[in-house]
C-alpha positions in Angstrom: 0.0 0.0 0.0 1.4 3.4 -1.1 0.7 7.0 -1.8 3.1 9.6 -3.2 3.4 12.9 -1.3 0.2 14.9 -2.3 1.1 18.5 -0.7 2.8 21.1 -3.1 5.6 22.7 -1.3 3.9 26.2 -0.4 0.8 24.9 0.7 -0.6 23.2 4.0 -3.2 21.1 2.8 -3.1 18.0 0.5 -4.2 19.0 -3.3 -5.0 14.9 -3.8 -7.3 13.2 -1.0 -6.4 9.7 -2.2 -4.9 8.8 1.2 -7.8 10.1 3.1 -10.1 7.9 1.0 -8.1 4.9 0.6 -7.6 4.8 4.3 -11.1 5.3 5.1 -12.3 2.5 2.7 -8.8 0.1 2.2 -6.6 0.6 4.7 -9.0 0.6 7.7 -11.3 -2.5 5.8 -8.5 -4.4 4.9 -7.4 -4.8 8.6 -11.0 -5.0 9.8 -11.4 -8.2 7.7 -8.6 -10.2 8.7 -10.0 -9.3 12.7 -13.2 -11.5 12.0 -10.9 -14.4 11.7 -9.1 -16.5 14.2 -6.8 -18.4 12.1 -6.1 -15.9 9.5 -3.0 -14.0 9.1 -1.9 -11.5 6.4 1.4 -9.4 5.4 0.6 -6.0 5.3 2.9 -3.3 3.3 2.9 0.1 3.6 6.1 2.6 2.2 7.2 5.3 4.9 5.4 8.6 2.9 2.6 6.8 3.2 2.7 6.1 7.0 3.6 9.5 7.2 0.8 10.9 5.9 -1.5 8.9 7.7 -0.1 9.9 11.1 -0.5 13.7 9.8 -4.4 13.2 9.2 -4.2 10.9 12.8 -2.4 13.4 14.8 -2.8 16.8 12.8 -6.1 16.3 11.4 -4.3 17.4 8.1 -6.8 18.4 5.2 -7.0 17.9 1.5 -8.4 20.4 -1.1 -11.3 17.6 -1.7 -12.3 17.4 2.5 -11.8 21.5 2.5 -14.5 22.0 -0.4 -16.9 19.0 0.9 -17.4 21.1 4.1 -18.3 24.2 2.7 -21.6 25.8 2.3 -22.1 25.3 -1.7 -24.5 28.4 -1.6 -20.3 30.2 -0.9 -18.9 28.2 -3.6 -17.1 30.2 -6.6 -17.2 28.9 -10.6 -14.0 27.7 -10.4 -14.9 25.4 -7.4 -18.2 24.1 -9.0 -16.2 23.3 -11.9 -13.6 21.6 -9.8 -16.2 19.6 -7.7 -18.1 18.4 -11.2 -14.9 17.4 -12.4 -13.2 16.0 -9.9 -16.2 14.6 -7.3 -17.3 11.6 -9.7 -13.5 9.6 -9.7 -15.0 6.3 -8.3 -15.7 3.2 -10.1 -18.6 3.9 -12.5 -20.6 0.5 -12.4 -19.9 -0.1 -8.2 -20.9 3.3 -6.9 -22.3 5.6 -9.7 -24.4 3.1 -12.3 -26.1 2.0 -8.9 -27.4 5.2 -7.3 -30.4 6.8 -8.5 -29.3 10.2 -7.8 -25.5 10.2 -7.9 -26.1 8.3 -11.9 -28.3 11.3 -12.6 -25.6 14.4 -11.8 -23.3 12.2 -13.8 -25.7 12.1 -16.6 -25.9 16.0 -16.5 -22.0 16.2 -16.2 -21.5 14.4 -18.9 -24.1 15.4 -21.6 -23.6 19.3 -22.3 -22.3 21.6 -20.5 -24.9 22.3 -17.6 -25.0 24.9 -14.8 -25.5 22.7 -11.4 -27.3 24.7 -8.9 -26.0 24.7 -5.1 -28.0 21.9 -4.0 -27.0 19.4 -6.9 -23.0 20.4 -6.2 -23.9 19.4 -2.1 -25.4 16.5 -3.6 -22.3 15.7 -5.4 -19.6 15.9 -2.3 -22.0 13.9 0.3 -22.5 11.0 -2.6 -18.7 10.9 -3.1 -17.3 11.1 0.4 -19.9 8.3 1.1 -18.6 6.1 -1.6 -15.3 5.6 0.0 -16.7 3.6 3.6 -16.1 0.3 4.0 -19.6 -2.0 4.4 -18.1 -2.8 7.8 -18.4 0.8 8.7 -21.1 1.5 7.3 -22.8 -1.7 8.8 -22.1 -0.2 12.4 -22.7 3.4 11.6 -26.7 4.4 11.8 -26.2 7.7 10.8 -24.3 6.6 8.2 -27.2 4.1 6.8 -29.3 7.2 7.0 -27.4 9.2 4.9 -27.1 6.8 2.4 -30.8 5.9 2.4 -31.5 9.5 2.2 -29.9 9.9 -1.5 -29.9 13.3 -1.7 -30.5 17.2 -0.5 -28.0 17.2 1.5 -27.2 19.6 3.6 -23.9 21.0 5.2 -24.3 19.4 8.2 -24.7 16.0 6.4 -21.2 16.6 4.9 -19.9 17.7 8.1 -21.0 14.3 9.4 -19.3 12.5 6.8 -16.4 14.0 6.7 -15.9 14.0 10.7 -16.8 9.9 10.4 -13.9 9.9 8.0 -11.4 11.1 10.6 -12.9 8.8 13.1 -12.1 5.7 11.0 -8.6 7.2 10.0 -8.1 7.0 13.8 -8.7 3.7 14.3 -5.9 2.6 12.0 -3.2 2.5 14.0 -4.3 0.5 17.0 -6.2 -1.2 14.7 -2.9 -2.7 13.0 -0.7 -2.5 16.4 -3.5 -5.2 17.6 -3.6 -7.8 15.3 0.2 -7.6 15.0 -0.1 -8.4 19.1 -2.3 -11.0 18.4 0.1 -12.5 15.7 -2.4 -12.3 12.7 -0.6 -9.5 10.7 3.0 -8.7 9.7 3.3 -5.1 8.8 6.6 -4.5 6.4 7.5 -1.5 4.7 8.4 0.2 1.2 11.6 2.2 1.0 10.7 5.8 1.9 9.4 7.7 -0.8 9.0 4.2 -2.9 11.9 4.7 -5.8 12.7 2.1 -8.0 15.7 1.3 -5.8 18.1 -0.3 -8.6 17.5 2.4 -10.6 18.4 4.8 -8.2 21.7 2.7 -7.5 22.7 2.8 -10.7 20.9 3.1 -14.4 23.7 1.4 -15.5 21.5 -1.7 -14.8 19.6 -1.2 -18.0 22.7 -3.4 -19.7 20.9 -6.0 -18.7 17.9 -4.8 -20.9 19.4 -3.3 -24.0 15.4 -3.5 -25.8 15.5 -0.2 -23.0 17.0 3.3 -24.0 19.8 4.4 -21.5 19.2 7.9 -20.2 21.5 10.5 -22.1 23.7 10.3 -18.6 24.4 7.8 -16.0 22.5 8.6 -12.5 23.9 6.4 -9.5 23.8 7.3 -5.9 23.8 4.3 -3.4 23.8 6.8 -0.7 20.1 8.2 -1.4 19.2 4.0 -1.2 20.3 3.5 2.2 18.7 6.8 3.2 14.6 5.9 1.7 15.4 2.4 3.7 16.8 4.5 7.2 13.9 6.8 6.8 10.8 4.2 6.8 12.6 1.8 9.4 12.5 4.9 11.7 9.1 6.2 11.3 7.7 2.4 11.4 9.4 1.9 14.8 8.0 5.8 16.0 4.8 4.3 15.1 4.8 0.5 15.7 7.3 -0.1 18.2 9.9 -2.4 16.6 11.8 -2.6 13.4 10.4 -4.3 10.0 11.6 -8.0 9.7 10.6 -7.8 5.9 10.1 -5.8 2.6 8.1 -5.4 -0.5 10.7 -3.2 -2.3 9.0 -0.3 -4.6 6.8 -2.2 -7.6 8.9 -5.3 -6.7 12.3 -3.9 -7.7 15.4 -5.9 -7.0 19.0 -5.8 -8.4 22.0 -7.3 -6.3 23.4 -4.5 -4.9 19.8 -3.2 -3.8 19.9 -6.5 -1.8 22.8 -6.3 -0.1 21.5 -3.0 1.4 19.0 -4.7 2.6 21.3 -7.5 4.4 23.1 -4.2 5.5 19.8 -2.7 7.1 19.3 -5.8 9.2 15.7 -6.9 6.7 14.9 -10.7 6.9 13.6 -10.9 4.2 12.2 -9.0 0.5 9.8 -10.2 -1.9 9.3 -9.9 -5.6 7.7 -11.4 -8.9 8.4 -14.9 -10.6 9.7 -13.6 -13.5 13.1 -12.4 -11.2 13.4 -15.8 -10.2 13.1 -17.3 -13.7 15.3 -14.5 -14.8 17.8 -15.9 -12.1 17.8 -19.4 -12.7 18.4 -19.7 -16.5 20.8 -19.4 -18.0 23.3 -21.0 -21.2 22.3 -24.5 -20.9 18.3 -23.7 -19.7 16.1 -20.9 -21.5 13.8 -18.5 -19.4 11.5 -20.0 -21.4 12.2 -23.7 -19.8 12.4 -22.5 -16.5 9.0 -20.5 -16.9 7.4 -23.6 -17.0 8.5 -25.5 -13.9 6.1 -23.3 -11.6 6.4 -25.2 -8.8 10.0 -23.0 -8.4 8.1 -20.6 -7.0 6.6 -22.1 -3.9 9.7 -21.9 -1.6 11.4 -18.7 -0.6 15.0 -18.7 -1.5 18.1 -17.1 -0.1 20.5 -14.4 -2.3 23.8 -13.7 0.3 22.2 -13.2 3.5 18.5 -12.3 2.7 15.4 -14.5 2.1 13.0 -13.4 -0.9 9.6 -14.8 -1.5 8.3 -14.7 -5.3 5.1 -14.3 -6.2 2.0 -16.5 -8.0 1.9 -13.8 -10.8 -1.2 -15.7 -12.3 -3.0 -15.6 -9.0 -2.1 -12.3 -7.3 -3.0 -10.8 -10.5 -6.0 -12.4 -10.5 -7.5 -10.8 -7.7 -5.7 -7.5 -9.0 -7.4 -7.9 -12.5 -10.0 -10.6 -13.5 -12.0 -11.8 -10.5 -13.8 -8.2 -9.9 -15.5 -8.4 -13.3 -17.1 -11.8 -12.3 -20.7 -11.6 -11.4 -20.4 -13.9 -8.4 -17.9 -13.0 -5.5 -18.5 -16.0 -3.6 -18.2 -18.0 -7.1 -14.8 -16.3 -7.7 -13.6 -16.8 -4.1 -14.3 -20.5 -4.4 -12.2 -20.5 -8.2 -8.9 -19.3 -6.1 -9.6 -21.6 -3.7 -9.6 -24.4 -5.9 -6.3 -23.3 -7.4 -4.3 -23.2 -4.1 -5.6 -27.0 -3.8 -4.4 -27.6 -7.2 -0.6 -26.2 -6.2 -1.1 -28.2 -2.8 -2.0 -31.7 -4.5 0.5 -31.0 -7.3 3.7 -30.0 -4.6 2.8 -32.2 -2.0 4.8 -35.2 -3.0 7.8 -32.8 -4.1 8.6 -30.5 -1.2 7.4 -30.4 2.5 6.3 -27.0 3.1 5.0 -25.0 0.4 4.4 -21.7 0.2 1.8 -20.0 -2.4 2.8 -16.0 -2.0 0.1 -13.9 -3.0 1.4 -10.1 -3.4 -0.5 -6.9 -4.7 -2.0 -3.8 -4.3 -4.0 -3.7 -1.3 -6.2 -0.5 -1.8 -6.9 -0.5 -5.5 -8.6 -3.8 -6.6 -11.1 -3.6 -4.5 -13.5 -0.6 -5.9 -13.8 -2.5 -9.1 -15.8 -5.8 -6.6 -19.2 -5.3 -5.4 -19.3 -4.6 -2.0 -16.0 -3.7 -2.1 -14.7 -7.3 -2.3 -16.5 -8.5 1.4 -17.8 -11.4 0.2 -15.1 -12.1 -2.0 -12.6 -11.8 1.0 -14.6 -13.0 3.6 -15.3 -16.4 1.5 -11.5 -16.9 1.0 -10.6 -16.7 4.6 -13.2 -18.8 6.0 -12.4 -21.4 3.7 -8.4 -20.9 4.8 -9.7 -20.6 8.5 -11.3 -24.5 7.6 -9.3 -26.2 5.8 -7.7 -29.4 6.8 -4.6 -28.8 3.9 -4.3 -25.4 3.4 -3.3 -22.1 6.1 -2.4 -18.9 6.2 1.1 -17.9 7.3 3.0 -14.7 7.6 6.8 -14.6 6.0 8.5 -14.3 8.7 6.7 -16.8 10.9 7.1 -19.5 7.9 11.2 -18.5 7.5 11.3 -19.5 11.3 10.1 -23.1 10.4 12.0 -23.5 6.5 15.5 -23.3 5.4 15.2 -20.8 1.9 17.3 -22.8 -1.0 20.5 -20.7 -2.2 20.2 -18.2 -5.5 23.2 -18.0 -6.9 22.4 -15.3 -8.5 19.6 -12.6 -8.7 18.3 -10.8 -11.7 17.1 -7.8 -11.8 13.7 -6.4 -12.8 10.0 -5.3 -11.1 7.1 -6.8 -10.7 5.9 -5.0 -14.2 7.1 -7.4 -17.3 10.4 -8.1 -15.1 12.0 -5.0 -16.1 11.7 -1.3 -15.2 10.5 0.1 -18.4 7.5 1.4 -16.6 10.0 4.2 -15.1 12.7 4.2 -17.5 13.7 3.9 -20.6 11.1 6.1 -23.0 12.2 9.6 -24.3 9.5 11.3 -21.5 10.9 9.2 -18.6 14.7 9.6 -19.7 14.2 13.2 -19.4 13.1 13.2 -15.8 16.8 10.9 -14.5 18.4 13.8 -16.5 17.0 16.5 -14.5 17.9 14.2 -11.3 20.9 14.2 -12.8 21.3 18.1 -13.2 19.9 18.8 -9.6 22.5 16.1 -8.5 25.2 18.8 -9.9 23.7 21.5 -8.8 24.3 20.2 -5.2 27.8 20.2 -5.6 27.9 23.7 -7.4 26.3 26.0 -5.1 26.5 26.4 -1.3 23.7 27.7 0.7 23.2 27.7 4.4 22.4 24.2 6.0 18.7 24.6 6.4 18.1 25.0 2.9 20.1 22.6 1.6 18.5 19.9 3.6 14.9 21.0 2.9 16.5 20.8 -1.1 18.4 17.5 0.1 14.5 16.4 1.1 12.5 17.9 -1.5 15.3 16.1 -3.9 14.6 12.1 -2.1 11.3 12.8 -2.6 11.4 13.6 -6.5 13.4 10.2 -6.3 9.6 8.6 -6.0 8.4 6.2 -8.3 5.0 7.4 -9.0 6.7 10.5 -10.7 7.3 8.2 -13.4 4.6 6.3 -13.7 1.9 8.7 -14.3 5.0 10.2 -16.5 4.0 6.8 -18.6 0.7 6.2 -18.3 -2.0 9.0 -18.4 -2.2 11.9 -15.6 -5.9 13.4 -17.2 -5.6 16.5 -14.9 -1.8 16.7 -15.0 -1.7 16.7 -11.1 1.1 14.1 -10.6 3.1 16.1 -13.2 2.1 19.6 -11.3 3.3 18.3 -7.6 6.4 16.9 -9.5 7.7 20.0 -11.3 6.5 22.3 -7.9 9.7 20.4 -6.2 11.9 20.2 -8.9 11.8 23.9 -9.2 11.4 24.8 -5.5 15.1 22.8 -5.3 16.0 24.9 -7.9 15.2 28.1 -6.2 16.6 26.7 -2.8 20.0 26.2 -4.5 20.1 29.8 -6.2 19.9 28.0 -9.8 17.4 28.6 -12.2 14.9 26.0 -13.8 13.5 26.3 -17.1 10.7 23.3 -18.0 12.0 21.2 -20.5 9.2 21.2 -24.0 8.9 17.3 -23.3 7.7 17.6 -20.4 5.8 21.0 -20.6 2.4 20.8 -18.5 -1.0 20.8 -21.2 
C-alpha cells in the first residue's frame, strides 16, 4: 500500500485526497477483515510517505483540497470550485458506486451530456455522494447515521457533509491500534516500502539497464547508493515511531530488486524482501536452460529462496493478478472466491509429494482492486478466509513466521527487474521518462555547485529524495488526465532549484498541457 506525497511545497493542505479515502475505505477495511478471523494471518505493506501521511491526518487532522470544499456551504462556492467539484467529485468506479445510485447516476448524466449549470444543491449532492462512496460495508454496517445518509440519497445539507467528513477522521483514527492489535495478536505482519517508494536499482545505478538493451539508457548515468540507504533508514524509523519495533521484511517499490539493492537490505538488518516470478526465472536460466524452460516448472516458485544473506519470496503472478485484475469483473464473489480456492488445492496436491512446506505468495496492491468488486470485495474476502480458517490442507502464514520453520534454498544469482514485465520500463527507458533521470541528474550537480546555508540545503536535500519517488514516473508513462502528478512533481523540482540559487527552465517534453 502506497501513496506519493500529495502536498505542493507552499501549501498546507493535501491538493489529492487519495490517502484520506483509501484509508477510510482500504486501509481501515482491509485490517478489519482479517480481525473477523481467528486463524487468519496477512502481510501487510505500507512505504514510509505513506505512514507519514496517515499519522498527519491521525495526529494533525491534516486536510485535503477535496475534505476542504466538501465542508463548505455550496450556496459560498465560486465557478472555479463548481467546476472543480463536477470534475473531480465523480473519480469512483462507474458501475460499483455511480451506475447503482439513483441520484449520484443522474448528476453524472448531466455532467457528462452538455455543458450544464449545477445549482448549489446538486454540487452538495455531489460531495455527500462521493465522500460516502469511499466507507467500507463494515463501517457502514455499524454506523446508523451513516445508513441514513445513504438511504437518504440526496439534498443534503452541510451538516450531512460535516458528518461524513468528521466519520472519515474517526475511522482514520482507528488505524493504528487497529494494526498494532492484530500484530499483538500474531495475525498480521506489517513490512515496509523504502521511503518515498523509488525504483531502488534504478536509483543505484541506471547502469542496470545493460541487462535490458530492448531499453533506451538515459542521455547520462544517475547512481547514488547513498540516497538508497537513506529511503530504507527513513521508513525503518518512522515504522518503529509508530509501531514499536523494526520491520523484519520488505516489499521493495513495484517489486524492484537488483543485487546490490539486496545487499543493502542485508546491511539494514531486513529478513527478508519479496518480488515477482519472473526475477526468479530470470535468475535461474541461463546458457544450458532458457527463461522459457524455467517458466514452465512453476512449482519454483513455492519456496522462498536465499540471495547472500537475505530470504526473498516470489510471487504466484497468475493468482495475485488475478485478484488485482479478472475476479472483480465476475458476477459472483462467492463464485470467484471458491475458483482461487480451488487453485491453491491444485498447487497443494500437485507440490505435496515434491517438497514439505509450500508456500503459495500472494502479493498486490492492497487498496486499488477492490472498488472494481461489489461490496468492495467483502464477500469475495470473507469467503476466501473462511475457507483458509477451515481447511484441513491449506493455512495462512505470515513470512516471517514461515522463514522460522523452513531453510530458503541458495540463488546464486539474482536478476534484476519489477514486478511489471520483469523490467523497469515502466520508469525508465522512454524519451519522456529519460528526461526526468536527466533532470535528477542536473539537480545532482547543482548540489555540488552552489552552497547555501544548511537549512536549505536539507529541505532541497529532502525535496530532492522525494522527486526520487516512483509514481513521478509512472503517471510520466501512463496517463495523468488532470496533470496533477506532473504539477506536484515539477513544484519540487523547481522549488530545489530556487533553494540552491539556480534557475529552472521546463524542458518542452515535459511541458504541463
Amino acid at each position: 500500500m502506497h501513496q506519493p506525497y500529495y502536498k505542493h511545497p507552499d501549501e498546507n493542505y493535501y491538493v489529492l485526497p487519495w490517502v484520506r479515502l483509501h484509508a477510510v475505505k482500504d486501509y481501515y477495511g482491509m485490517a478489519k477483515t482479517v480481525e473477523k478471523f481467528e486463524k487468519i494471518k496477512v502481510a501487510f505493506n505500507f512505504s514510509g510517505i505513506l505512514l507519514h501521511q496517515l499519522f498527519d491526518y491521525v495526529n494533525n487532522r491534516a486536510e485535503d483540497y477535496y475534505s476542504m470544499l466538501s465542508l463548505r456551504d455550496a450556496q459560498h462556492l465560486d465557478k472555479k470550485e463548481k467546476d472543480f467539484i463536477v470534475r473531480r467529485f465523480f473519480s469512483i468506479n462507474f458501475e460499483r458506486f455511480i451506475l447503482n445510485n439513483r441520484r449520484y447516476h443522474q448528476l453524472y448524466n448531466k455532467k457528462m451530456s452538455s455543458p450544464q449549470r449545477f445549482d448549489a444543491q446538486e454540487i452538495s449532492d455531489i460531495m455527500a455522494l462521493f465522500n460516502l462512496c469511499w466507507f467500507h460495508p463494515y463501517t457502514i454496517r455499524n454506523d446508523k447515521n451513516l445508513k441514513d445518509l445513504i438511504r437518504k440519497g440526496r439534498y443534503y445539507t452541510t451538516d450531512d457533509r460535516a458528518y461524513i467528513i468528521n466519520k472519515q477522521y474517526e475511522v482514520i483514527s482507528e488505524i493504528f491500534p487497529l494494526y498494532r492489535k492484530l500484530v499483538k495478536e500474531n495475525k498480521v505482519e506489517l513490512t515496509v516500502t523504502p521511503y518515498h517508494h523509488p525504483i531502488m536499482p534504478l536509483i543505484y545505478d541506471t547502469d542496470i539497464l545493460k541487462d535490458t538493451p530492448y531499453l533506451k539508457m538515459p542521455a547520462h548515468r544517475f547512481s547514488l547508493p547513498s540516497d538508497c540507504r537513506w529511503h530504507l533508514q527513513k521508513s525503518k524509523e518512522l515504522f518503529k515511531d509508530i509501531f514499536g519495533k523494526f520491520p523484519q521484511g520488505s516489499w521493495p517499490s513495484e517489486g524492484s530488486v537488483s543485487e546490490p539493492v539486496c545487499d543493502i537490505y542485508a546491511q539494514e538488518k531486513f529478513d527478508w524482501i519479496a518480488t515477482d516470478e519472473a526475477i526468479l526465472f530470470k535468475s535461474l536460466a541461463g546458457p544450458s536452460v532458457s527463461y522459457d524452460m524455467i517458466k514452465q516448472q512453476r512449482r519454483l516458485i513455492y519456496h522462498p529462496y536465499k540471495f547472500k544473506d537475505i530470504s526473498i519470496f516470489f510471487r504466484d503472478r497468475n493468482l495475485s493478478d488475478a485478484i488485482s485484475f479478472t475476479y472483480q469483473g465476475w458476477e459472483d464473489p462467492v463464485f470467484a472466491a471458491n475458483d482461487l480456492l480451488e487453485h491453491f488445492k491444485k498447487t497443494h496436491y500437485h507440490l505435496k509429494g515434491i517438497f514439505k512446506e509450500n508456500v503459495i505468495s500472494i502479493i498486490m496492491d492492497g487498496e486499488n482492486a477492490w472498488e472494481y468488486y461489489k461490496n468492495n470485495a467483502v464477500e469475495f474476502l470473507e469467503t476466501i478466509y473462511s475457507a483458509l480458517e477451515k481447511s484441513s490442507i491449506l493455512s495462512s502464514t505470515l513470512p516471517s513466521e514461515f522463514l522460522a520453520g523452513f531453510e530458503p534454498k541458495n540463488l546464486d544469482r539474482l536478476a534484476s527487474g519489477s514486478w511489471i514485465n520483469g523490467d523497469f520500463g515502466v520508469w525508465i527507458g522512454s524519451e519522456k521518462n529519460n528526461s526526468y533521470w536527466q533532470l535528477l541528474n542536473q539537480i545532482k550537480a547543482l548540489f555540488k555547485k552552489h552552497h547555501v546555508e544548511s537549512d536549505k540545503l536539507n529541505m532541497a536535500k529532502d525535496y530532492f529524495h522525494l522527486i526520487e519517488g516512483s509514481d513521478w514516473f509512472w503517471w510520466n508513462t501512463f496517463e495523468d488526465i488532470e496533470g496533477e502528478f506532473k504539477k506536484i512533481f515539477f513544484s519540487y523540482v523547481e522549488k530545489i532549484y530556487s533553494l540552491l540559487g539556480g534557475k529552472f527552465e521546463l524542458p518542452a517534453i515535459n511541458k504541463l498541457s
